[in-house]
Backbone of each chain as nested JSON, in Angstrom:
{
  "chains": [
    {"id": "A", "residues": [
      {"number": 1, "name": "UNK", "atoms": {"N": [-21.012, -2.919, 3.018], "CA": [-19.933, -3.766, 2.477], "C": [-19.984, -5.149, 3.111]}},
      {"number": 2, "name": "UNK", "atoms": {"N": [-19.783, -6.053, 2.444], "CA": [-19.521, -7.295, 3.055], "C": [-18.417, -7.904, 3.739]}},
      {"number": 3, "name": "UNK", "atoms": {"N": [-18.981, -9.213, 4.464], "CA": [-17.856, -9.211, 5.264], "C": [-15.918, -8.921, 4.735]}},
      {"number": 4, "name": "UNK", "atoms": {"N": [-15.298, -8.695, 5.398], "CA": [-13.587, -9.179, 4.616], "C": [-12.812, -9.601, 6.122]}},
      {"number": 5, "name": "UNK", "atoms": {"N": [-12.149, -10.504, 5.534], "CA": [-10.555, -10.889, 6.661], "C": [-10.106, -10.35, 6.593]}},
      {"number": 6, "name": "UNK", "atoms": {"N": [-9.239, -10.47, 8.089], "CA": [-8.767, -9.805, 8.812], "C": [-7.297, -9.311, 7.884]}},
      {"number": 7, "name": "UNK", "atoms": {"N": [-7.017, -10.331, 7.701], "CA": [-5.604, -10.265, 6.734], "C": [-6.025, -9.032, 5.683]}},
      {"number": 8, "name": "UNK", "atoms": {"N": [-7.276, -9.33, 4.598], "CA": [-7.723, -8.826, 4.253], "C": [-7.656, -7.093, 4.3]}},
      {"number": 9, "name": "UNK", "atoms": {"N": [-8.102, -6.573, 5.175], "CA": [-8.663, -5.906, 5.898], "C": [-7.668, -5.033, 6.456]}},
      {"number": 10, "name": "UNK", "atoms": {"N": [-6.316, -5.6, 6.518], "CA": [-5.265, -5.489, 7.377], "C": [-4.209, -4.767, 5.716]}},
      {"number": 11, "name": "UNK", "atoms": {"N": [-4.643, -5.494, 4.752], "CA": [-3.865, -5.025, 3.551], "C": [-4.568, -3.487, 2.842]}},
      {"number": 12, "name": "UNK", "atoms": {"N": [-5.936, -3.46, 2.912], "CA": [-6.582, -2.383, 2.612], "C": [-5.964, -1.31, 3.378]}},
      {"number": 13, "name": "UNK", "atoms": {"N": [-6.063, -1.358, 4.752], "CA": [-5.652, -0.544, 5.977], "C": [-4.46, 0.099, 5.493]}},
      {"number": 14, "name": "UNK", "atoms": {"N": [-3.447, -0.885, 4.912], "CA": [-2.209, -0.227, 4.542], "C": [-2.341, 0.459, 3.403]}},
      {"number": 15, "name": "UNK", "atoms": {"N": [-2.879, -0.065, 2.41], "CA": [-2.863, 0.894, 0.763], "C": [-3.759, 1.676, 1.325]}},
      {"number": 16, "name": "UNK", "atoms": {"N": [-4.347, 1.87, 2.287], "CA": [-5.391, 3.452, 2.568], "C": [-4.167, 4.08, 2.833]}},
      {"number": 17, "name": "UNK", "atoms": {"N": [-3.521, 4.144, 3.742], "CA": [-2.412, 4.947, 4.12], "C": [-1.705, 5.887, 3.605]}},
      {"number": 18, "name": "UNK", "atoms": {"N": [-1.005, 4.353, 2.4], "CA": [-0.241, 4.444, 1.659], "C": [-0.619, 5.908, 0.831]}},
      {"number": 19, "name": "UNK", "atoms": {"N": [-1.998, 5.513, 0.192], "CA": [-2.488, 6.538, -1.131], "C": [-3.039, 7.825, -0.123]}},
      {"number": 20, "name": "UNK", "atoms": {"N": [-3.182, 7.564, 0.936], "CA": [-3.453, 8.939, 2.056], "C": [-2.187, 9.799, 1.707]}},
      {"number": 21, "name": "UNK", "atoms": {"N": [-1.185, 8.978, 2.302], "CA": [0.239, 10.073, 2.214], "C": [0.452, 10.255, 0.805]}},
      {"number": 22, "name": "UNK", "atoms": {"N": [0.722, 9.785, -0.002], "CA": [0.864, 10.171, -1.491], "C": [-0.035, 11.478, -1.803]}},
      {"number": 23, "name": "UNK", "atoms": {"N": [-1.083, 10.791, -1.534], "CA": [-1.933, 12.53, -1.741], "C": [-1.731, 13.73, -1.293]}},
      {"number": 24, "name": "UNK", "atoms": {"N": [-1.427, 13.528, -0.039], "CA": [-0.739, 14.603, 0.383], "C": [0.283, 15.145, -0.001]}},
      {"number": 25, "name": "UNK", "atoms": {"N": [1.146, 14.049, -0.211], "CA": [2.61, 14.549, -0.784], "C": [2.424, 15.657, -1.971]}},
      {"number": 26, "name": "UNK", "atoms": {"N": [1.963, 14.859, -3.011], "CA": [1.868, 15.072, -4.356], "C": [0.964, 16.684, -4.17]}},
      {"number": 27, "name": "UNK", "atoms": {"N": [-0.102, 16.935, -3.531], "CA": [-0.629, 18.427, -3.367], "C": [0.51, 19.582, -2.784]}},
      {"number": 28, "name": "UNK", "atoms": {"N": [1.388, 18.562, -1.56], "CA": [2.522, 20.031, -1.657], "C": [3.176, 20.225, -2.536]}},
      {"number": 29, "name": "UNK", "atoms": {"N": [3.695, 18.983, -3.34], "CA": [4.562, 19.07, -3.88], "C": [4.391, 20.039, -5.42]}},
      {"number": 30, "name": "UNK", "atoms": {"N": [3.196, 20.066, -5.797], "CA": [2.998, 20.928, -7.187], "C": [3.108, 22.374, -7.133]}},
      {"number": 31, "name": "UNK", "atoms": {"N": [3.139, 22.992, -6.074], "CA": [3.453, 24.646, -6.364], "C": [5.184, 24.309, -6.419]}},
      {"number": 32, "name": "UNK", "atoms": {"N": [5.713, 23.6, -5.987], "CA": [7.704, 23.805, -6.064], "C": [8.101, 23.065, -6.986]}},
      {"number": 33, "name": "UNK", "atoms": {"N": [7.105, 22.524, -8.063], "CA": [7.537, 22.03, -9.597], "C": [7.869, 23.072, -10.53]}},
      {"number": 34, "name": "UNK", "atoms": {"N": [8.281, 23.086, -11.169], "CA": [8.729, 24.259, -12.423], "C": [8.02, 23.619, -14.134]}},
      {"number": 35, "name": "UNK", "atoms": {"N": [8.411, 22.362, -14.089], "CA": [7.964, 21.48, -15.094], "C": [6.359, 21.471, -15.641]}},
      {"number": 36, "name": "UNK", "atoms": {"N": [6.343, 21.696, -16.597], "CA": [4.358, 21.723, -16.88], "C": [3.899, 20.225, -16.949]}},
      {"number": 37, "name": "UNK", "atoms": {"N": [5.385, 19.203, -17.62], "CA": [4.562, 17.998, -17.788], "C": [5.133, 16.835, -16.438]}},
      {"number": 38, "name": "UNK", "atoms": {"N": [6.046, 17.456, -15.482], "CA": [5.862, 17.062, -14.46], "C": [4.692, 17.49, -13.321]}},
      {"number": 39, "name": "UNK", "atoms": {"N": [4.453, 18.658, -13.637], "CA": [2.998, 19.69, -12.9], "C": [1.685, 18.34, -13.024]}},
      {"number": 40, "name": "UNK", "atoms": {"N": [1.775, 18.082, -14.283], "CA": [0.783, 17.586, -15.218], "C": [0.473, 16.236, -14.604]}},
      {"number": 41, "name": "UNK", "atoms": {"N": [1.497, 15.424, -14.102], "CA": [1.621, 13.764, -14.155], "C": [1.194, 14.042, -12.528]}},
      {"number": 42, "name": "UNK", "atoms": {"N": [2.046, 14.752, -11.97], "CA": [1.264, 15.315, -10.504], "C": [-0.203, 15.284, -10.125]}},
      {"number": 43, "name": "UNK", "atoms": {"N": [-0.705, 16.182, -10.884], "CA": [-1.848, 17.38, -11.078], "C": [-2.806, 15.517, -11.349]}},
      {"number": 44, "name": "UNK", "atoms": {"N": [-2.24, 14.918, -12.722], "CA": [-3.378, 13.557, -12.637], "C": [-3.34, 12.688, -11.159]}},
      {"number": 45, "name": "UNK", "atoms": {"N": [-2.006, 12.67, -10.764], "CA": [-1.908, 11.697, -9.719], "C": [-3.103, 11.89, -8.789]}},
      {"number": 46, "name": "UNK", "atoms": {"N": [-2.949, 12.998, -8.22], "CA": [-3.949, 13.561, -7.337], "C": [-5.361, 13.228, -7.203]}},
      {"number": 47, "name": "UNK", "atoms": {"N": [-5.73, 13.791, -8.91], "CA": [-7.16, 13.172, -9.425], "C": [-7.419, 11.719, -8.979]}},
      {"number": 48, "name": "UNK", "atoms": {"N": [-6.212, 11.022, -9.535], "CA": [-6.55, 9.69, -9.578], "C": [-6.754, 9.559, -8.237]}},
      {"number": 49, "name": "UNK", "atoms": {"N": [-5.851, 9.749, -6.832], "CA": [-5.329, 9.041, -6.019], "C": [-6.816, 9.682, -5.395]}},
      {"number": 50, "name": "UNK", "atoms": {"N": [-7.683, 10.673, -5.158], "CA": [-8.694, 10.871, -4.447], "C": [-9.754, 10.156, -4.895]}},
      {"number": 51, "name": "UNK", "atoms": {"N": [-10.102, 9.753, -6.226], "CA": [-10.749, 8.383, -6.601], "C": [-10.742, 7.301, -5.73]}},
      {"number": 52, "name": "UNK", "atoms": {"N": [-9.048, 6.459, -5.772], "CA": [-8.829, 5.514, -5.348], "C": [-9.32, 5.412, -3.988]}},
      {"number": 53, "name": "UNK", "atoms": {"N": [-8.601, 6.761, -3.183], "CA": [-9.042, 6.835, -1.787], "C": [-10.443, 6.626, -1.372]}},
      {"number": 54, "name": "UNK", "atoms": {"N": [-11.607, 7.197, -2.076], "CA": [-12.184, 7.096, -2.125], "C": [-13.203, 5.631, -1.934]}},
      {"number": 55, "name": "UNK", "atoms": {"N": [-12.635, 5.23, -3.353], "CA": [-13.001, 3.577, -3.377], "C": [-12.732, 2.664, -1.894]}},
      {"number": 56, "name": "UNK", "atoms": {"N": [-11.094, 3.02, -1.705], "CA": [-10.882, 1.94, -0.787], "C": [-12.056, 2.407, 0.322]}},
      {"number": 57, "name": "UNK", "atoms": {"N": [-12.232, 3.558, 0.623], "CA": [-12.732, 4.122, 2.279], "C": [-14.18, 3.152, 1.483]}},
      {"number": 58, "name": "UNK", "atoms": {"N": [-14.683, 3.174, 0.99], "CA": [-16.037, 2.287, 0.708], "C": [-16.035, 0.7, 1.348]}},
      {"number": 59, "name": "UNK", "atoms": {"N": [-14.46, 0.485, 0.686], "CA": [-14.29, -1.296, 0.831], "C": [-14.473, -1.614, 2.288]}},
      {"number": 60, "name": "UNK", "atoms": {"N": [-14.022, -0.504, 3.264], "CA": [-13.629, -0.291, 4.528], "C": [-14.877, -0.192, 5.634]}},
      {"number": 61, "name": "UNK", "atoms": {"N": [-15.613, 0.484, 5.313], "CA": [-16.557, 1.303, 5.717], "C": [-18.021, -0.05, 5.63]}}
    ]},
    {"id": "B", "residues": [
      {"number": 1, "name": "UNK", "atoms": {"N": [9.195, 20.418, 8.21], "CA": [8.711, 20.882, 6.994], "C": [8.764, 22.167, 6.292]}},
      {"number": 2, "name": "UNK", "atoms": {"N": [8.646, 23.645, 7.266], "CA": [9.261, 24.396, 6.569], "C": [10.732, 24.354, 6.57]}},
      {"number": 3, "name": "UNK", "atoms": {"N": [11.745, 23.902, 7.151], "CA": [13.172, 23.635, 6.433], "C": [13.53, 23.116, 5.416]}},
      {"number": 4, "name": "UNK", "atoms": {"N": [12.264, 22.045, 5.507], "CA": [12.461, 21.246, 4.113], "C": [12.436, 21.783, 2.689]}},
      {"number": 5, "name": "UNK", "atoms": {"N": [11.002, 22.372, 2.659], "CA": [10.858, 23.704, 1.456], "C": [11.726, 25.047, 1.153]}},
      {"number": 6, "name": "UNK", "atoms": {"N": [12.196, 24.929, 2.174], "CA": [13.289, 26.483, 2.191], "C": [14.366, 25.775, 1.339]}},
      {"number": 7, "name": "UNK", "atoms": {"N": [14.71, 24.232, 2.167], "CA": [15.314, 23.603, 1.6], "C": [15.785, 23.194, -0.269]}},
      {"number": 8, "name": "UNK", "atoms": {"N": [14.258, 23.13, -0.255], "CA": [14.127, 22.578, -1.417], "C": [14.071, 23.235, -3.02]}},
      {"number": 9, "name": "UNK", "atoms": {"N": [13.503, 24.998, -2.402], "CA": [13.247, 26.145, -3.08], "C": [14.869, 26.323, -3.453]}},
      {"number": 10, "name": "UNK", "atoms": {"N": [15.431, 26.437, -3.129], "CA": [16.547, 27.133, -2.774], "C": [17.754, 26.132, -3.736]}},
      {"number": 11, "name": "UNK", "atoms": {"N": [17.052, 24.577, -4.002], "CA": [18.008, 23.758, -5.007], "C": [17.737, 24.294, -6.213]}},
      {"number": 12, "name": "UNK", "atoms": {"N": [16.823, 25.141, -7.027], "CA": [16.736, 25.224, -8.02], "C": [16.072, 24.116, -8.906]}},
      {"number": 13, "name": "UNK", "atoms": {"N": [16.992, 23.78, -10.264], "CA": [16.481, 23.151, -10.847], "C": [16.57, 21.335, -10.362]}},
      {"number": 14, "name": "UNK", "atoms": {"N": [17.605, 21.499, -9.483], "CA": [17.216, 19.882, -9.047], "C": [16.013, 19.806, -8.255]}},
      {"number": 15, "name": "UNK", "atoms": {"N": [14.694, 20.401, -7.973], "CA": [13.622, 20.232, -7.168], "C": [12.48, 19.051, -8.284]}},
      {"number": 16, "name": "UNK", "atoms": {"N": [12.871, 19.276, -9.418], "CA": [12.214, 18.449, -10.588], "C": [12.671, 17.066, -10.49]}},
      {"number": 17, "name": "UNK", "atoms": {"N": [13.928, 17.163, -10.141], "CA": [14.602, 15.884, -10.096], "C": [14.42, 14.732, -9.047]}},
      {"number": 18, "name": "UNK", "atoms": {"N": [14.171, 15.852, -8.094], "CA": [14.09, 15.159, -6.916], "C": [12.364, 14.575, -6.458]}},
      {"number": 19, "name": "UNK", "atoms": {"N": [11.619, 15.523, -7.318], "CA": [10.097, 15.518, -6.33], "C": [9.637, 14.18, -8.008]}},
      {"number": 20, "name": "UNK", "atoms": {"N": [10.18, 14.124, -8.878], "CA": [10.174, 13.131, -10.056], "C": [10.608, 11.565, -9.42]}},
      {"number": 21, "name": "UNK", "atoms": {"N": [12.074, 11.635, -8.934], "CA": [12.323, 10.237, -8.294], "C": [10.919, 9.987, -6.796]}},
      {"number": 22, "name": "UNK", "atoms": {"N": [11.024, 10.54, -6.123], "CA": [9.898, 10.303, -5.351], "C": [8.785, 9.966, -5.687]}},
      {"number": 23, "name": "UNK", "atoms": {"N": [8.359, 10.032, -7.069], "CA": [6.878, 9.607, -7.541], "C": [7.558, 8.446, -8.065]}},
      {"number": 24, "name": "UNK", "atoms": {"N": [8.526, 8.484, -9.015], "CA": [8.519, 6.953, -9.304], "C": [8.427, 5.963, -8.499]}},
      {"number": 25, "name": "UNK", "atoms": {"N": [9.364, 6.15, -6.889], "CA": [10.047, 5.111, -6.187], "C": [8.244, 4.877, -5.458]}},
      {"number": 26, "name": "UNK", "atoms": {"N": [7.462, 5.915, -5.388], "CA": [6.443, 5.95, -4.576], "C": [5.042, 4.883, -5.728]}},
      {"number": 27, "name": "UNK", "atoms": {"N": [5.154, 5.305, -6.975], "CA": [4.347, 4.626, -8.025], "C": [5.115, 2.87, -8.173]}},
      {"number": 28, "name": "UNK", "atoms": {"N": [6.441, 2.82, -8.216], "CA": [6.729, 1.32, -7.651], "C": [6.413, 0.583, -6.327]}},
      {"number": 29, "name": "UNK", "atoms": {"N": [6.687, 1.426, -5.522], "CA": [5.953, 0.922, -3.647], "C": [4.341, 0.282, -3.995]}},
      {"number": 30, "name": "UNK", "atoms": {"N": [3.534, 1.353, -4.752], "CA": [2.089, 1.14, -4.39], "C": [1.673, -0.285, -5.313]}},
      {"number": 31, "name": "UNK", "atoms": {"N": [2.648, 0.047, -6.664], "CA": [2.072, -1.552, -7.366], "C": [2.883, -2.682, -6.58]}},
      {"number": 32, "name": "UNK", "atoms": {"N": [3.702, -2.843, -6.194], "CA": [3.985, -3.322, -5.065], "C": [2.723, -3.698, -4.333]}},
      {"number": 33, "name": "UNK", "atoms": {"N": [2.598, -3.102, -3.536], "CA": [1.238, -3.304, -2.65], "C": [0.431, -3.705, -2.873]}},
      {"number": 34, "name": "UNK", "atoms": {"N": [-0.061, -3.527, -4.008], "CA": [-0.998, -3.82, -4.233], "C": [-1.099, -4.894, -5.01]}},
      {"number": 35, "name": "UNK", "atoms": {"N": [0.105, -5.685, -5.497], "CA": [-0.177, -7.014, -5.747], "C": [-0.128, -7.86, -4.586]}},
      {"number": 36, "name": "UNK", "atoms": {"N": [0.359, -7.26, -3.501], "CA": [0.42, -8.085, -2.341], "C": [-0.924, -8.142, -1.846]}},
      {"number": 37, "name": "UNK", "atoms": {"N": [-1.657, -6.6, -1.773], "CA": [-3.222, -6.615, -1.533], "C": [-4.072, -8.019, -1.713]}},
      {"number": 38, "name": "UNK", "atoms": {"N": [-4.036, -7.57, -3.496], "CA": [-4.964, -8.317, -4.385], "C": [-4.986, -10.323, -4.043]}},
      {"number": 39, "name": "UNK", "atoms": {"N": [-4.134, -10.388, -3.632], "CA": [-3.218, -12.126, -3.271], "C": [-4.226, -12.686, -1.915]}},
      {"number": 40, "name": "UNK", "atoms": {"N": [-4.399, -11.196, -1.293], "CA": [-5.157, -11.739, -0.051], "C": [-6.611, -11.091, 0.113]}},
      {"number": 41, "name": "UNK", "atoms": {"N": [-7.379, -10.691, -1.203], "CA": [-8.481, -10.463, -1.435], "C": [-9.655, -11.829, -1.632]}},
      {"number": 42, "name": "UNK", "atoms": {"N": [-10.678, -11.405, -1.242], "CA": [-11.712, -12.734, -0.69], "C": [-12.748, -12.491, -1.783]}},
      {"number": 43, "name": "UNK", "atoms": {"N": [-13.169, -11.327, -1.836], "CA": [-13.953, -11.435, -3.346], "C": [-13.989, -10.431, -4.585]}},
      {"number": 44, "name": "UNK", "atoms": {"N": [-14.622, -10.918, -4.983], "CA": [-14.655, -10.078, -5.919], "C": [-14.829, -8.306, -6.341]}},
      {"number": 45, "name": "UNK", "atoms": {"N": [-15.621, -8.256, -5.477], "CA": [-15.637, -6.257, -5.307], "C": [-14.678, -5.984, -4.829]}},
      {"number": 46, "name": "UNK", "atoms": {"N": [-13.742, -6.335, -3.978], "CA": [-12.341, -5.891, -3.325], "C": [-11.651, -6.361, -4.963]}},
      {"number": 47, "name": "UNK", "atoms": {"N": [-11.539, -7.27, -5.672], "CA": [-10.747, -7.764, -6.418], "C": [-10.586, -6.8, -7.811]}},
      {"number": 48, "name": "UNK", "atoms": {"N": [-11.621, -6.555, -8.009], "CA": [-11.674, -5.28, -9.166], "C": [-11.462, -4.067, -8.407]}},
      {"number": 49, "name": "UNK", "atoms": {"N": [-11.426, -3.518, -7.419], "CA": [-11.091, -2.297, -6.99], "C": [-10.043, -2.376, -7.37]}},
      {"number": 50, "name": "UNK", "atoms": {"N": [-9.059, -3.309, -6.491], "CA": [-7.283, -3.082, -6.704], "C": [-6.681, -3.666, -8.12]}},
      {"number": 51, "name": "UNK", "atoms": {"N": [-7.516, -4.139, -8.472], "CA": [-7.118, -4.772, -10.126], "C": [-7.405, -3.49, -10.858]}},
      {"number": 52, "name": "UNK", "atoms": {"N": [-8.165, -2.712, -10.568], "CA": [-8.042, -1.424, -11.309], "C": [-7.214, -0.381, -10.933]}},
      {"number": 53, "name": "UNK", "atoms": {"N": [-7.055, -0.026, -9.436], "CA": [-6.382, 1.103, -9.188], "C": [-4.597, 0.384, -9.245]}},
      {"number": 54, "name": "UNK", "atoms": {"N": [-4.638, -0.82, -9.304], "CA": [-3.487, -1.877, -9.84], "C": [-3.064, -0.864, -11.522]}},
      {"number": 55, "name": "UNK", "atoms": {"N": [-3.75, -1.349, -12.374], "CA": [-3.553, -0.685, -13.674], "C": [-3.458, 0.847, -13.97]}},
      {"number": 56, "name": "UNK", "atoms": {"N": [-4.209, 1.518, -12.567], "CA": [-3.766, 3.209, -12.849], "C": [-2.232, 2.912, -12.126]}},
      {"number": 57, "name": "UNK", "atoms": {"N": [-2.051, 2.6, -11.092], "CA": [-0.397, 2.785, -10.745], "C": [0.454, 2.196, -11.884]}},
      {"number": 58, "name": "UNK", "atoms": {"N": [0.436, 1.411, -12.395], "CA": [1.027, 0.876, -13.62], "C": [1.154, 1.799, -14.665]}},
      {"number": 59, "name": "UNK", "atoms": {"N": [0.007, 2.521, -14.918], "CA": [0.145, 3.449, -16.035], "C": [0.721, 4.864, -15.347]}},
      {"number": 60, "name": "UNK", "atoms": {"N": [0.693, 5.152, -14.189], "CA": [1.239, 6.171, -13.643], "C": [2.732, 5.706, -13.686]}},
      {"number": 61, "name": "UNK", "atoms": {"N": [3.243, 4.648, -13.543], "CA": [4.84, 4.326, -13.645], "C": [5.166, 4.872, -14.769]}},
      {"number": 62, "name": "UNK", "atoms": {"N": [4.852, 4.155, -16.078], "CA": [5.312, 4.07, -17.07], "C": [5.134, 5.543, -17.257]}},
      {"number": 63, "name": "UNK", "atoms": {"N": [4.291, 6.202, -17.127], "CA": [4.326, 7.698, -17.418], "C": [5.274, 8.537, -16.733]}},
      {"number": 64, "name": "UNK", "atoms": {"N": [5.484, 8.566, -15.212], "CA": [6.607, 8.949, -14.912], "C": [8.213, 9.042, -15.066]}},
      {"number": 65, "name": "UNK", "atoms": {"N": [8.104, 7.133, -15.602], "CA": [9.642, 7.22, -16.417], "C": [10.067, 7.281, -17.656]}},
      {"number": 66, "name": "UNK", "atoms": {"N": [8.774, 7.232, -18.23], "CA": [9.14, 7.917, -19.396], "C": [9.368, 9.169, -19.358]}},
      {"number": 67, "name": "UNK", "atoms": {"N": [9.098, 10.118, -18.653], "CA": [9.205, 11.64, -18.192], "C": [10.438, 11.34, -17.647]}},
      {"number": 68, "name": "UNK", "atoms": {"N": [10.943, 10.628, -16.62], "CA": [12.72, 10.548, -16.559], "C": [13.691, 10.562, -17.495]}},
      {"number": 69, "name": "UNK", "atoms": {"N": [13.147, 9.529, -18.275], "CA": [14.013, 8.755, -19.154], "C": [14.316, 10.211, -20.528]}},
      {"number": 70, "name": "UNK", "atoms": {"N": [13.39, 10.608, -20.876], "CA": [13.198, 11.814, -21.376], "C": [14.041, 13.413, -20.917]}},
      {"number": 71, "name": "UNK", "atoms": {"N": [14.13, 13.371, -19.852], "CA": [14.444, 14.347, -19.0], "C": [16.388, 14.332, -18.436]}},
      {"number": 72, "name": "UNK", "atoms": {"N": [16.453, 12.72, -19.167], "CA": [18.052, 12.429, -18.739], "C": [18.044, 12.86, -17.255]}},
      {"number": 73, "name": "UNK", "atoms": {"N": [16.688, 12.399, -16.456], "CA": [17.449, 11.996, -14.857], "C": [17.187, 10.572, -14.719]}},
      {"number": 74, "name": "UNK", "atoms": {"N": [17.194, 9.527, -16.038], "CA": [17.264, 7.944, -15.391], "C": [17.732, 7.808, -16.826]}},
      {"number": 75, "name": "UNK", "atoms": {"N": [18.906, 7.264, -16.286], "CA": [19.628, 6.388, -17.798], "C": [19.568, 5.039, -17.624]}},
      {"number": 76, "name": "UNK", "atoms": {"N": [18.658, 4.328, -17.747], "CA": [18.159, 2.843, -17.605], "C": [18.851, 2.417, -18.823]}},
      {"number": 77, "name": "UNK", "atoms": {"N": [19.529, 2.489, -19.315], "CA": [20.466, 1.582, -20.422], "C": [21.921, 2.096, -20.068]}},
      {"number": 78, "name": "UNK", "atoms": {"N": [22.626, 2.851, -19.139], "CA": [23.802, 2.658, -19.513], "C": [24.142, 2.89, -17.527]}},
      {"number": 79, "name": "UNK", "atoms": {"N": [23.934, 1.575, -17.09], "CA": [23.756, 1.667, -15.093], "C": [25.15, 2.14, -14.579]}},
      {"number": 80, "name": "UNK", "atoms": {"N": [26.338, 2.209, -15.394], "CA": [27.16, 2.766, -15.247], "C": [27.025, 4.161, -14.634]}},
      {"number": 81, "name": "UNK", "atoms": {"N": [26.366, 5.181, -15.887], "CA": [26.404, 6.328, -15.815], "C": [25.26, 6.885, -14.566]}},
      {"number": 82, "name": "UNK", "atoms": {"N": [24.303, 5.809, -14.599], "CA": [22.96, 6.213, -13.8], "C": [23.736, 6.081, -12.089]}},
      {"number": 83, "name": "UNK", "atoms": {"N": [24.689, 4.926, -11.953], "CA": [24.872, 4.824, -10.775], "C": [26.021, 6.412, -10.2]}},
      {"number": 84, "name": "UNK", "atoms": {"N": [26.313, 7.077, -11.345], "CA": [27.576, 8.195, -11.302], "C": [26.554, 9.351, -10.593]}},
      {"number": 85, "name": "UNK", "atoms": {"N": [25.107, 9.759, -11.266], "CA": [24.295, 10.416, -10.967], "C": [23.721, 9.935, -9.551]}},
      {"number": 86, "name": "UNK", "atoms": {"N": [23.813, 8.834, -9.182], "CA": [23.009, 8.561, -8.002], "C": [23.985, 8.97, -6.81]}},
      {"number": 87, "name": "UNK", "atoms": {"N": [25.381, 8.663, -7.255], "CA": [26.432, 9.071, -6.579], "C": [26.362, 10.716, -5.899]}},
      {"number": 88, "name": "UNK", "atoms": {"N": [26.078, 11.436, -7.404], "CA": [26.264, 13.009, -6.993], "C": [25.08, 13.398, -6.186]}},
      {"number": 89, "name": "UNK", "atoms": {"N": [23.88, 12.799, -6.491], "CA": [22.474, 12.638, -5.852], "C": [22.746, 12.728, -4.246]}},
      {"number": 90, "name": "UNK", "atoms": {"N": [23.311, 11.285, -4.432], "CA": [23.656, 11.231, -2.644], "C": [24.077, 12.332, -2.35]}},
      {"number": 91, "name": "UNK", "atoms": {"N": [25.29, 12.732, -2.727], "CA": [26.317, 13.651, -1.955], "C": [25.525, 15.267, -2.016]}},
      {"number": 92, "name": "UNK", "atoms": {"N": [24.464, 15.456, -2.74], "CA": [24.028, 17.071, -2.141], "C": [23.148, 16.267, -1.069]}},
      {"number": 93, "name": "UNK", "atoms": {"N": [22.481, 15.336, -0.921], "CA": [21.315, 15.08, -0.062], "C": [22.398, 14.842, 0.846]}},
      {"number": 94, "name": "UNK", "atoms": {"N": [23.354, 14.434, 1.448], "CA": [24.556, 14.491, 2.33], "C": [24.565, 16.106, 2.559]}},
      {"number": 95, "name": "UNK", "atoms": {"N": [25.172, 16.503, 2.109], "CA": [25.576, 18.08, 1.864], "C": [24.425, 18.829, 2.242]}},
      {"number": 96, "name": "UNK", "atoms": {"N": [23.085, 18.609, 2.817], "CA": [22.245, 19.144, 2.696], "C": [21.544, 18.572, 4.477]}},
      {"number": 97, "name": "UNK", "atoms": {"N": [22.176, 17.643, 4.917], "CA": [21.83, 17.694, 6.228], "C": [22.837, 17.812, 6.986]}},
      {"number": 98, "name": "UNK", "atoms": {"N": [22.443, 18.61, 8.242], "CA": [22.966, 19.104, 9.395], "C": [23.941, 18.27, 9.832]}},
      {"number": 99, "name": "UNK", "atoms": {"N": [23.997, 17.054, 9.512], "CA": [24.863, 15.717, 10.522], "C": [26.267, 15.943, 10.043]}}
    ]}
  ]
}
């Protein structure tokens, strides 16, 4: 990866976090849903958010 | 954390209600962020990362409240009634800790 500022660098740091805990959240949280199309919006979040995580740990790394 | 779930099992059908507002307030935080991110991005490969995962939180909003709005736990047209619900909201999450 190329270089990034600090500021930079300092904002990634936080949306890693951020979408760290969300992920987590969102995996306990789907067995104590009852809802299929709240299950559902969950169940994508997840998908998505291990993508994202993903991406950022690249920007980082 | 297990108090919390004992907790939470045990509300019934408000557990939808509750683990629903938490994704919204949590899908507003991150686009949040991430326009703040994007403001202090230097080039371009950082700039399309969050310009994209920018547009999945965006579409994750709108999907979640439309699932509120649907569900009659967000009455975004009548703030009267929404603030009556936020009221009763409070008072089990009151009612529900030890203090």
């Amino acid at each position: 990866m190329q270089k990034l500022g600090v500021h930079e660098k300092l904002e990634l740091h936080e949306l890693l976090t951020f979408k760290t805990t969300c992920l987590t959240k969102a995996q306990t949280m789907i067995p104590l849903v009852s809802d299929t199309n709240l299950k559902n919006i969950l169940q994508q979040d997840v998908n998505g958010g291990t993508q994202d995580i993903q991406q950022l740990k690249n920007l980082l790394v | 954390m297990n108090s919390i779930v004992q907790n939470m099992t045990g509300m019934g059908g408000m557990t939808d209600q509750v683990i629903a507002s938490d994704l919204l307030i949590s899908a507003k935080s991150g686009i949040k962020s991430y326009a703040i991110a994007l403001t202090e991005s230097t080039s371009s490969e950082v700039r399309n990362v969050l310009c994209d995962q920018l547009s999945k939180a965006v579409n994750l909003h709108e999907q979640i409240f439309n699932y509120m709005k649907n569900n009659g736990y967000y009455n975004a047209y009548d703030p009267e009634q929404q603030i009556q619900m936020d009221i009763q909201n409070a008072d089990k999450a009151l009612s529900m800790s030890k203090f």
